[in-house]
C-alpha positions as CSV (number, residue, x, y, z in Angstrom):
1,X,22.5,7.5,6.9
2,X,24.4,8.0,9.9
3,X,26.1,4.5,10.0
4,X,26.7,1.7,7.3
5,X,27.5,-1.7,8.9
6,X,30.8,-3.4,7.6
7,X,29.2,-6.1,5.0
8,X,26.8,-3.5,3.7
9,X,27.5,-3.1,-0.1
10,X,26.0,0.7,-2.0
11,X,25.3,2.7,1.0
12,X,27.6,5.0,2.8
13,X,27.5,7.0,5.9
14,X,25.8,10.5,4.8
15,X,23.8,8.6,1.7
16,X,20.1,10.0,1.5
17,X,17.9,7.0,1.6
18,X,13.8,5.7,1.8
19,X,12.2,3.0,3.3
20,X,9.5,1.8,5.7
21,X,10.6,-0.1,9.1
22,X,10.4,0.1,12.7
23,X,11.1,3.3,14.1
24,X,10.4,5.4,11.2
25,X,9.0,8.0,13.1
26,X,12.2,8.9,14.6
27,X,15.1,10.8,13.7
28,X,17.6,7.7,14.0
29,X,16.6,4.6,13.5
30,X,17.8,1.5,12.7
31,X,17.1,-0.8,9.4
32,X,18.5,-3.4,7.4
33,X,20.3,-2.4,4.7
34,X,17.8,-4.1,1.9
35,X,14.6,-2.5,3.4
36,X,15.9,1.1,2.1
37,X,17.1,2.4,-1.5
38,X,18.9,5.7,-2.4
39,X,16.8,8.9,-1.9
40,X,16.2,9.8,-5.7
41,X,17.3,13.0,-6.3
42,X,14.3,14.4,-8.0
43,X,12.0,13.5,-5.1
44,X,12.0,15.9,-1.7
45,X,12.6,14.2,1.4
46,X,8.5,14.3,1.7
47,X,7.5,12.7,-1.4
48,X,10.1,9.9,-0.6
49,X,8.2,9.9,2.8
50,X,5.3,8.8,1.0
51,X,6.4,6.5,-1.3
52,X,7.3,3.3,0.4
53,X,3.8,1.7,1.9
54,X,1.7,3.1,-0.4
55,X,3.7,2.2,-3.9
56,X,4.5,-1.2,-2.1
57,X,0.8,-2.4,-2.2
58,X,0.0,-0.4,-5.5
59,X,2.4,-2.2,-7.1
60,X,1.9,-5.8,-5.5
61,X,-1.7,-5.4,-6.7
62,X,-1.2,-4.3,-9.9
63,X,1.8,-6.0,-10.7
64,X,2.2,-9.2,-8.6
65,X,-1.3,-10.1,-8.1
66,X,-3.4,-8.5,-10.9
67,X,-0.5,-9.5,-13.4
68,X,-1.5,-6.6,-15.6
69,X,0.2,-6.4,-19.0
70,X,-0.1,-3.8,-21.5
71,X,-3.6,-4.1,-23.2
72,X,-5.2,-5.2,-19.9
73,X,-8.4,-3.2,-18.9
74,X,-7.4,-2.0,-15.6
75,X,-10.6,-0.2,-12.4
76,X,-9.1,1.1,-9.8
77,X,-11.5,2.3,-7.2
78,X,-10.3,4.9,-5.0
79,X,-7.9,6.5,-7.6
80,X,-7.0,10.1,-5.9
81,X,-6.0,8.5,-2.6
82,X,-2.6,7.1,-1.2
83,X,-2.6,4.0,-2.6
84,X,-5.2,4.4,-5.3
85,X,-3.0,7.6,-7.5
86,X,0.6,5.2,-7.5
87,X,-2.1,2.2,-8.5
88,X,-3.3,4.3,-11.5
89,X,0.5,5.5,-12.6
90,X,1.8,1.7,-12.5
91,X,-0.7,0.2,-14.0
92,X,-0.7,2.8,-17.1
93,X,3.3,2.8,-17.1
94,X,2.6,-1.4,-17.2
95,X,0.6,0.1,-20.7
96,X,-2.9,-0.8,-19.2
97,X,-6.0,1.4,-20.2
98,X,-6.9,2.4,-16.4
99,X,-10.2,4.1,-15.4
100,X,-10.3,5.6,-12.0
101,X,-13.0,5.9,-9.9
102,X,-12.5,9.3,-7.7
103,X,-14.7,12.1,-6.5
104,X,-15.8,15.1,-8.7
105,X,-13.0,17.3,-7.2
106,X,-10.4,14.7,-8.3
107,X,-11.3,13.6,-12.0
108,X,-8.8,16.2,-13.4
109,X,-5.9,15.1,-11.1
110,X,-6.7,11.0,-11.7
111,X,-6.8,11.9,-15.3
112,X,-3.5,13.8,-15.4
113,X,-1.4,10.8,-13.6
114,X,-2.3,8.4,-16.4
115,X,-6.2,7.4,-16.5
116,X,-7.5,7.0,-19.5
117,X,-10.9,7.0,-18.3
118,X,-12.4,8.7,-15.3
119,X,-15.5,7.9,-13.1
120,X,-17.0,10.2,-10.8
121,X,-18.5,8.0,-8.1
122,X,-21.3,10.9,-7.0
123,X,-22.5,11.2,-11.1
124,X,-21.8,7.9,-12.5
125,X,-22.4,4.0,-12.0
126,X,-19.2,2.2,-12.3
127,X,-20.6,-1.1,-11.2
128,X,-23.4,-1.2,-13.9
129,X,-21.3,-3.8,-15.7
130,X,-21.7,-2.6,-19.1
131,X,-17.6,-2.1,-18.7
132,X,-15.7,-5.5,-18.4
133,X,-12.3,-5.7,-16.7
134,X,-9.5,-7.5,-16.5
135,X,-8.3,-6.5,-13.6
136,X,-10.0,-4.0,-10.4
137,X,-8.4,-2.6,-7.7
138,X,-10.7,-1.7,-5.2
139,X,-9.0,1.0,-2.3
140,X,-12.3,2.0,-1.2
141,X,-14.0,0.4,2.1
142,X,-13.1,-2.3,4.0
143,X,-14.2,-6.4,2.9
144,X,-12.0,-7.6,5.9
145,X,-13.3,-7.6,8.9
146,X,-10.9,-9.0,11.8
147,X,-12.8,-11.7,13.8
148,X,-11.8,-11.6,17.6
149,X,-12.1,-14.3,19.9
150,X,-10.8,-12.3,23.3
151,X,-8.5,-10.0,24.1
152,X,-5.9,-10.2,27.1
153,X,-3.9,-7.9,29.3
154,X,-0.2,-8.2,28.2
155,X,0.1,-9.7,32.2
156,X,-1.8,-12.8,30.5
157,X,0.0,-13.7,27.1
158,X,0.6,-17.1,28.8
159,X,-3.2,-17.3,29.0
160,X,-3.7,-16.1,25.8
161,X,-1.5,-19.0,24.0
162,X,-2.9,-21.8,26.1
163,X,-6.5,-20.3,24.3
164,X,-4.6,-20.8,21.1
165,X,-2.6,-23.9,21.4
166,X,-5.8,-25.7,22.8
167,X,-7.7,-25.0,19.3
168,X,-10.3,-22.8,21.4
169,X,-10.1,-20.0,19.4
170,X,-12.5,-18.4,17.0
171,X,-10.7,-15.7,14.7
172,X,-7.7,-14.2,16.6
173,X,-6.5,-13.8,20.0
174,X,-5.0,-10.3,20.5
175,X,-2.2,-9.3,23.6
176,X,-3.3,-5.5,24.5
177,X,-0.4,-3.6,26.0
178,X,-1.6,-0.8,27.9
């Protein structure tokens, strides 16, 4: 940190810190103070970089919105990537029984973060429901799909919110700035 502002409690200027906010592809940049938390020292300055989006949503799926306890039976689907790997640690560390769902060339690393069970998509049938869970994760895919109703220049937001505020819209009126 290069600056603390004066109410700001545990940080100091020179403190190593991680978070996720705007400008975080910069090498200053400017946050509030309860959107970061001290760099742990046994992480590099990379891993930190990949911890804070990625852990966030594991967590709030696992934790927050899957409730998992220890006993649970947890799927998560998509296991070796961003999301998917801190899924499979937090719900073990919550004392789950996780099976991860991952390629052939990632069973061995699923399996040595904390799954007690690994599927390989390409050899087996995960979804053949002879396995009950309690609670599945699914990273893989996309079951959103954003519905757009029109799209105008950033020269026509007042346009744009007329569409809106009039009830005319079907799914989402986006503002493109060029």
């Amino acid at each position: 940190m290069a600056a603390v502002g004066a109410s700001v409690r545990g940080l100091r200027p020179g403190d190593e810190v991680l978070g996720s906010f705007r400008g975080a592809f910069a090498e200053y940049a400017l946050a509030e103070a309860d959107l970061v938390v001290p760099r742990p020292a046994s992480l590099t300055f990379e891993a930190a970089a990949a911890v804070p989006m990625a852990a966030a949503t594991a967590l709030r799926g696992i934790r927050d919105v899957g409730a998992v306890r220890p006993g649970h039976r947890v799927l998560v689907n998509g296991a070796a990537g961003g999301v998917g790997t801190f899924a499979v640690q937090i719900a073990a560390g919550l004392g789950a029984e996780v099976t991860g769902v991952c390629s052939t060339r990632n069973v061995e690393l699923v399996r040595s973060i904390g799954a007690a069970h690994v599927a390989d998509y390409a050899t087996q049938d995960f979804t053949d429901r002879r396995a009950h869970y309690d609670v599945i994760l699914d990273n893989v895919g996309s079951r959103l799909t954003p519905v757009l109703d029109r799209t105008y220049p950033l020269a026509d937001t007042a346009e744009g919110l007329r569409r809106v505020e009039a009830g005319h819209a079907r799914g989402k009126v986006v503002i493109a700035v060029a």
